[in-house]
Backbone bond lengths (Angstrom), bond angles and torsions (degrees), N, CA, C in turn:
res aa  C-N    CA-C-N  psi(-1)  N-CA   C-N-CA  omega(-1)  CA-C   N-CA-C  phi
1 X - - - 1.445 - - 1.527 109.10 -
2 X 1.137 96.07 126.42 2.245 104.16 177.00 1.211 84.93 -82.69
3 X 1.494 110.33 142.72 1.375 141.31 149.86 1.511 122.72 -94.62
4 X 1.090 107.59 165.29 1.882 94.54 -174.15 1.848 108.67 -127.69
5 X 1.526 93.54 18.31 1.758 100.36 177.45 1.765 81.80 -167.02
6 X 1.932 85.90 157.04 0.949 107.02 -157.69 2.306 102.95 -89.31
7 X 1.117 110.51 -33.48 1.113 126.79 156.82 1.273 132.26 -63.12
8 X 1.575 119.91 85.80 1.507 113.13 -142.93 1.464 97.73 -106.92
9 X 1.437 130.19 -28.55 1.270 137.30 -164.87 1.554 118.16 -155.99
10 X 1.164 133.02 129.95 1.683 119.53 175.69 1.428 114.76 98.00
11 X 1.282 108.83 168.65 1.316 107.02 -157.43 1.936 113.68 -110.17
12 X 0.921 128.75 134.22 1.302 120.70 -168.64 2.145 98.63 -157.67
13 X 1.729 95.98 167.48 1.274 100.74 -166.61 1.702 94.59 -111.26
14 X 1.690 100.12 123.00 1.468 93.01 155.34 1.256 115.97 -85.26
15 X 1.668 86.82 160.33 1.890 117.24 171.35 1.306 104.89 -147.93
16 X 1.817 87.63 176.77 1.814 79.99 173.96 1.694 106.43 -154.00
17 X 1.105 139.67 99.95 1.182 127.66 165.75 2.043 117.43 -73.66
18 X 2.078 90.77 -162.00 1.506 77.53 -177.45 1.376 94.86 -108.05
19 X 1.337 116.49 177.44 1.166 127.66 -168.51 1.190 114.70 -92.35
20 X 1.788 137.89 91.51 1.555 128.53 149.87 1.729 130.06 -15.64
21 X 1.077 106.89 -63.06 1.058 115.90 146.74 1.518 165.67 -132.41
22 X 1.122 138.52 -89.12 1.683 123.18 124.03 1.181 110.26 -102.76
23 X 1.600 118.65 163.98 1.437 128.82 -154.46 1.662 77.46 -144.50
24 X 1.373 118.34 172.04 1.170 148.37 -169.29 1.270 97.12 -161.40
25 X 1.741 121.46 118.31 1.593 122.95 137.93 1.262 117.66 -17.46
26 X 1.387 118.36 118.23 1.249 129.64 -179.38 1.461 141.12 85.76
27 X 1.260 85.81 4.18 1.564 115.75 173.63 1.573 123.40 -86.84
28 X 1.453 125.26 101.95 1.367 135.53 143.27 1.254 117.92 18.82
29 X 1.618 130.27 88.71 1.858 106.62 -167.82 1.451 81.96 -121.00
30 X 1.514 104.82 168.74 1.650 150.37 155.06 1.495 141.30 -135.89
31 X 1.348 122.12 135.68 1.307 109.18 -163.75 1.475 106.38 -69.46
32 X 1.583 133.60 144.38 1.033 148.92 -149.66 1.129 139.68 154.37
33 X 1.732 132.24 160.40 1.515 118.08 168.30 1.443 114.81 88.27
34 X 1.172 111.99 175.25 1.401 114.68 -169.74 1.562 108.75 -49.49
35 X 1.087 101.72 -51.82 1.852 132.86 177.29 1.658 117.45 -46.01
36 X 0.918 71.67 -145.51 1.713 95.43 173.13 1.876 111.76 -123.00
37 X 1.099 109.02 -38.65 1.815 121.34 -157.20 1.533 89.41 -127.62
38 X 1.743 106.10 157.67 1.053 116.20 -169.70 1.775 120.63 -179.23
39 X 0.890 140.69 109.82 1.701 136.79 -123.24 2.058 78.83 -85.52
40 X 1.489 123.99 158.13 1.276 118.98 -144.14 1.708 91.54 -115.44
41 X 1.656 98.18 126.01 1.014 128.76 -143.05 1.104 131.44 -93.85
42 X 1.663 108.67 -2.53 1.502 133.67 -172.96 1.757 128.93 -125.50
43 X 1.295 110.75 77.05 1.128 122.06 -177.65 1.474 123.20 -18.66
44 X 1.443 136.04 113.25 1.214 140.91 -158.74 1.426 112.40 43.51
45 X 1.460 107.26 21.61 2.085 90.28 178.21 1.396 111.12 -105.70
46 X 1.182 135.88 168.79 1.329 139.70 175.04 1.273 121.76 -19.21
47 X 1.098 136.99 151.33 1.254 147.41 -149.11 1.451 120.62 176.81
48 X 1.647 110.55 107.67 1.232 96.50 159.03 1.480 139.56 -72.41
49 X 1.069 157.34 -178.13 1.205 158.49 158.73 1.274 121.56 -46.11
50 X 1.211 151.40 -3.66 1.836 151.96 -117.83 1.930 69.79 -128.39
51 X 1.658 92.31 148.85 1.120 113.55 175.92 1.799 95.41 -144.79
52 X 1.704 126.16 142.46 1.026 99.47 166.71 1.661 120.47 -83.06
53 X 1.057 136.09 165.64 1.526 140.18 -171.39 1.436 100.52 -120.83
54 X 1.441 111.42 154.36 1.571 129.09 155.27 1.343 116.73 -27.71
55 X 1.350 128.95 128.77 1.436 111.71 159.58 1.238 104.49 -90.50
56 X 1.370 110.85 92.18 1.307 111.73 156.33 1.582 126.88 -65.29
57 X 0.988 131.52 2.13 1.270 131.75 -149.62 1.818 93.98 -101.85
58 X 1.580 109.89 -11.35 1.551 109.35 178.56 1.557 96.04 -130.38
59 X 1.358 117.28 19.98 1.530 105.42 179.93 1.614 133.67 97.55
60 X 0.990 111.55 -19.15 1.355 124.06 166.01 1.296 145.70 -68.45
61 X 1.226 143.86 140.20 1.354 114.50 -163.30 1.551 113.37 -136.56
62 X 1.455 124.07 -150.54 1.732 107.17 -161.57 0.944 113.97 -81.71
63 X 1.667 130.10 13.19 1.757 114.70 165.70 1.194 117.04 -90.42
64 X 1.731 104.90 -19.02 1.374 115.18 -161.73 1.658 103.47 -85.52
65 X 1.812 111.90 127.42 1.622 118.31 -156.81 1.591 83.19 -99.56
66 X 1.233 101.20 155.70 1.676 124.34 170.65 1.720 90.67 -92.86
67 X 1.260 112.05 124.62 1.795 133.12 144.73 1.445 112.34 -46.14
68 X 1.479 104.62 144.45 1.231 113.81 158.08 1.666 119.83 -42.66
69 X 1.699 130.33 122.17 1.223 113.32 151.72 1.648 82.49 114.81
70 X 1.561 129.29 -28.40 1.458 136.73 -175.20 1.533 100.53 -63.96
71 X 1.407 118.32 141.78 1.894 106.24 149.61 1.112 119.91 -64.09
72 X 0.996 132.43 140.30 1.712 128.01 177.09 1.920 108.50 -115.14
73 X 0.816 117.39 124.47 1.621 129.03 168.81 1.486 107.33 -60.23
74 X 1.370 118.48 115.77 1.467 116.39 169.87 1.721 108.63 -134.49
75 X 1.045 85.64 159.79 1.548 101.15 -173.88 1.794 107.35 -111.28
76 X 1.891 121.49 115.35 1.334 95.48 164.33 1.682 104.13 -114.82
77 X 1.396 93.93 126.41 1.561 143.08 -170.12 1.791 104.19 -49.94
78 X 1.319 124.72 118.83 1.743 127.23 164.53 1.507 100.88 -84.68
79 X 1.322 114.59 142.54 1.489 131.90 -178.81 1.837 96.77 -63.60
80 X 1.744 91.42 119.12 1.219 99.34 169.19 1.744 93.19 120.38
81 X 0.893 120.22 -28.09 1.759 114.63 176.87 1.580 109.18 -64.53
82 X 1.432 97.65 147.77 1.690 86.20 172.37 1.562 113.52 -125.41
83 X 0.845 122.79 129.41 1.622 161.86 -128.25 1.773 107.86 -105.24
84 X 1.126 153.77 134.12 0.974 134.53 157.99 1.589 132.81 -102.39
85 X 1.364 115.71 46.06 1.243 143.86 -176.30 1.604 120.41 -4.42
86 X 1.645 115.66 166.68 1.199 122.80 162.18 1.812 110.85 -117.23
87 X 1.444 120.42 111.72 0.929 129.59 -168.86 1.967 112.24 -87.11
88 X 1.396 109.99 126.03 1.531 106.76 -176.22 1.527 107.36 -56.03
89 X 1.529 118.06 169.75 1.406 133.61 -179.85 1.651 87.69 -90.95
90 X 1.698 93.15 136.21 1.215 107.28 161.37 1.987 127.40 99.09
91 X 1.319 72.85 21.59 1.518 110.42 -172.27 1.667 143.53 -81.82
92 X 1.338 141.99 93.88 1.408 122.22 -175.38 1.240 104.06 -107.99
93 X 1.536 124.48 116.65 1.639 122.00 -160.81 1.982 82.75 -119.43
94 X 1.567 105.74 139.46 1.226 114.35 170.79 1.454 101.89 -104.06
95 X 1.268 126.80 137.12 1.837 120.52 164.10 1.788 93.42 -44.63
96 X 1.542 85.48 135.45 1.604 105.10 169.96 1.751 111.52 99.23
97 X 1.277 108.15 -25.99 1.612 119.34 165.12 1.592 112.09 -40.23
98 X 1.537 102.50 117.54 1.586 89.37 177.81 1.984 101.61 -89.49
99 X 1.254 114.11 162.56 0.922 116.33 162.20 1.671 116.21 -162.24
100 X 2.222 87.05 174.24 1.227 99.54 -162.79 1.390 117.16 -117.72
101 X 1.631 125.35 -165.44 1.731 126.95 -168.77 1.658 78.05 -75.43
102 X 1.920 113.27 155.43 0.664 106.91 148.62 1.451 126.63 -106.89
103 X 0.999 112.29 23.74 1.773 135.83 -169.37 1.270 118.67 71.61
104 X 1.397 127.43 25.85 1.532 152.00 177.46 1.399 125.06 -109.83
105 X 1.773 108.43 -25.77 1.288 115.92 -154.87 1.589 125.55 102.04
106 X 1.123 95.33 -23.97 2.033 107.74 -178.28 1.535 87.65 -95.37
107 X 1.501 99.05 161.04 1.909 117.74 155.57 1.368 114.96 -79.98
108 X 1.273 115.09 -177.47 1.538 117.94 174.87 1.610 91.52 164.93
109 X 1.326 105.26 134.53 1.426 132.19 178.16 1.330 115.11 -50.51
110 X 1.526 108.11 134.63 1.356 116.15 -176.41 1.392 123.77 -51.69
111 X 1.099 143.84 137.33 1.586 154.83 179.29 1.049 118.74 -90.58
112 X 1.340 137.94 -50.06 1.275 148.68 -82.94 1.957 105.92 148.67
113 X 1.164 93.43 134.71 1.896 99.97 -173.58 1.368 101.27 -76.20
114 X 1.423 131.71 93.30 1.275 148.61 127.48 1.405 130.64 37.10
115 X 1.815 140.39 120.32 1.385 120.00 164.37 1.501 108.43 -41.24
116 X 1.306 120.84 -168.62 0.826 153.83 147.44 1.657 113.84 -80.59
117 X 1.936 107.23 109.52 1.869 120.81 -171.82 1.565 76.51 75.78
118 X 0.975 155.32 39.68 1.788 112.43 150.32 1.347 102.48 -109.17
119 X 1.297 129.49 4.02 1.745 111.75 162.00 1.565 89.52 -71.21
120 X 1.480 103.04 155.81 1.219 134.65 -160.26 1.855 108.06 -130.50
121 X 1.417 109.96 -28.73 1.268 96.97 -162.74 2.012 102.49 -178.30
122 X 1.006 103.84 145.79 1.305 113.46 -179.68 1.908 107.10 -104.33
123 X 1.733 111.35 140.97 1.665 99.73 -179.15 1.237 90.11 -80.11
124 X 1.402 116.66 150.70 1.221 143.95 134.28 1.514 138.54 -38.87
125 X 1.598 96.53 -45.29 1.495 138.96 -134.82 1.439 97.83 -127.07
126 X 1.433 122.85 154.50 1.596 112.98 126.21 1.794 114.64 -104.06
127 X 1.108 102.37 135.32 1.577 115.65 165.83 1.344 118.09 -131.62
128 X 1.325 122.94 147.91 1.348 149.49 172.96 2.074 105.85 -102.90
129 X 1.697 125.18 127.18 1.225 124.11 159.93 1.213 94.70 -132.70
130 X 1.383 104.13 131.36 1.068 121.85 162.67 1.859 115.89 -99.00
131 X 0.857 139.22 -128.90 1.902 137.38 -164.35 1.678 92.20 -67.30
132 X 1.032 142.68 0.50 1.405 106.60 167.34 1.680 91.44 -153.38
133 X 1.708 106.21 170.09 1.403 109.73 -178.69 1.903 110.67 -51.11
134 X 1.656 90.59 -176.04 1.556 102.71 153.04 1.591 104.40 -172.39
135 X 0.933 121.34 -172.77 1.724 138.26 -174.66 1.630 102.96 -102.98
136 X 1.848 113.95 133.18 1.283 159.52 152.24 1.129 115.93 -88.97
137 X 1.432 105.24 120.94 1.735 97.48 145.03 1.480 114.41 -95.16
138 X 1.449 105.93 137.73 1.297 99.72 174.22 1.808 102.90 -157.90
139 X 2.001 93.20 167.99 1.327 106.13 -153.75 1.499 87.02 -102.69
140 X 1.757 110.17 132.71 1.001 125.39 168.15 1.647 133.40 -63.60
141 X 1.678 111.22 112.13 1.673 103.34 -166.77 1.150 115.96 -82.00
């Protein structure tokens, strides 16, 4: 099921820094970068919850990426919200798959036994990516 916002369920606090670089709705952020904001950068490592969101507030919606130097609207996420994610290329996610940053900004399924807080998110869903991303829903851990 397409969703048409990235905040699908649950309760979380917006903010908004500026954008390091481009951001995409639904993308994995961390503070960083030239900027302030910065899509989160460390493959299976810690992670807060913050996803960037739509700026809806001028009309736009989750394909449309915030530019470098843009504010970007983000949401950081309470365990149990569900999220409408950016899923890495190359992917077979079963509902119930936990997963982690893949240091891009997208998720992607655990490999490898985990920091400590760096699961990020439970699938919702099952999805298959093959050569390029796509969108998850998933429940925030």
């Amino acid at each position: 099921m397409a969703f048409k916002t990235i905040a699908v369920k649950g309760d979380y606090v917006r903010k908004e820094g500026e954008a390091s670089a481009a951001i995409t709705p639904g993308h994995l952020v961390e503070f960083g970068g030239t900027n302030d904001l910065q899509v989160h950068s460390t493959a299976a490592g810690k992670a807060r919850k913050a996803f960037a969101l739509e700026n809806d507030l001028v009309g736009s919606g989750i394909t449309d990426a915030y530019a470098a130097g843009q504010t970007v609207q983000y949401g950081v996420f309470q365990r149990g919200a569900e999220v409408y994610a950016i899923l890495a290329a190359s992917q077979t996610i079963a509902k119930g798959d936990a997963l982690v940053s893949a240091g891009d900004g997208t998720l992607k399924e655990i490999s490898t036994e985990p920091e400590e807080d760096s699961i990020v998110a439970w699938a919702m869903e099952a999805v298959t990516t093959t050569g390029s991303t796509s969108r998850i829903l998933v429940e925030v851990a």
